[in-house]
C-alpha positions, 0 to 999 in steps of 0.5 A: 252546839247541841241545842237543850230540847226540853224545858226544865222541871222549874220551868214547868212548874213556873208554867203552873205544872203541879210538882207531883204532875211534873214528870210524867208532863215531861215524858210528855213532851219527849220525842221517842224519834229523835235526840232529846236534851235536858238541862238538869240544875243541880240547885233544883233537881239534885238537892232535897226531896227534889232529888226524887224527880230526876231519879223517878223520871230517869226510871220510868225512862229506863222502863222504857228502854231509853238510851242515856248519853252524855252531850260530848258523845252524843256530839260526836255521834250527831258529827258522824251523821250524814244528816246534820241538821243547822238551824240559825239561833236567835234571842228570844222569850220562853214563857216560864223563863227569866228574860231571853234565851237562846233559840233554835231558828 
C-alpha cells in the first residue's frame, strides 16, 4: 500500500486555509525529496469553478519540472527499490478530518 502524504484541498480548508491561499499552502507542504501522494475527490476538485485548483496547482508543479506518475506505476517503481521502507499502520484522528483514519506509524 502506498500511503496518501498530503492532505486534501477540503481538508485544508476545513483547517481554515482561505481557498484563494490553498494551492500555494500545498506546494508547501510537498516534499521535492521524496514521493508525494495526493488524494484527489473528484466531487471537490474536479466540479465547478473548483476545477481551477487542481489545474493551477498541477501548473505551477509542472513549472517546477515536477514528474507525474500514476500510483500502479509509482508502486512498481518503489518494489523495485532497494530501499523500501515499512511502516506499521494504525487508526487515528486528523484534524480537518471526519473521524479516523488510516496512518503511517
Amino acid at each position: 500500500q502506498i500511503p496518501t502524504t498530503l492532505p486534501t484541498f477540503d481538508e485544508l480548508i476545513m483547517l481554515g486555509v482561505p481557498e484563494s491561499r490553498l494551492v500555494n499552502k500545498m506546494i508547501s507542504l510537498l516534499s521535492f525529496s521524496n514521493y508525494n501522494v495526493l488524494n484527489i475527490h473528484p466531487e471537490f476538485e474536479g466540479t465547478g469553478s473548483r476545477i481551477n485548483l487542481l489545474r493551477n496547482f498541477l501548473d505551477k508543479l509542472r513549472d517546477k519540472d515536477a514528474e507525474f506518475y500514476r500510483l500502479d506505476k509509482l508502486a512498481r517503481m518503489v518494489h523495485d527499490a532497494k530501499d523500501i521502507k515499512y511502516s506499521k499502520i494504525f487508526q487515528s484522528k486528523i484534524e480537518g478530518r471526519y473521524g479516523t483514519a488510516g496512518c503511517q506509524g
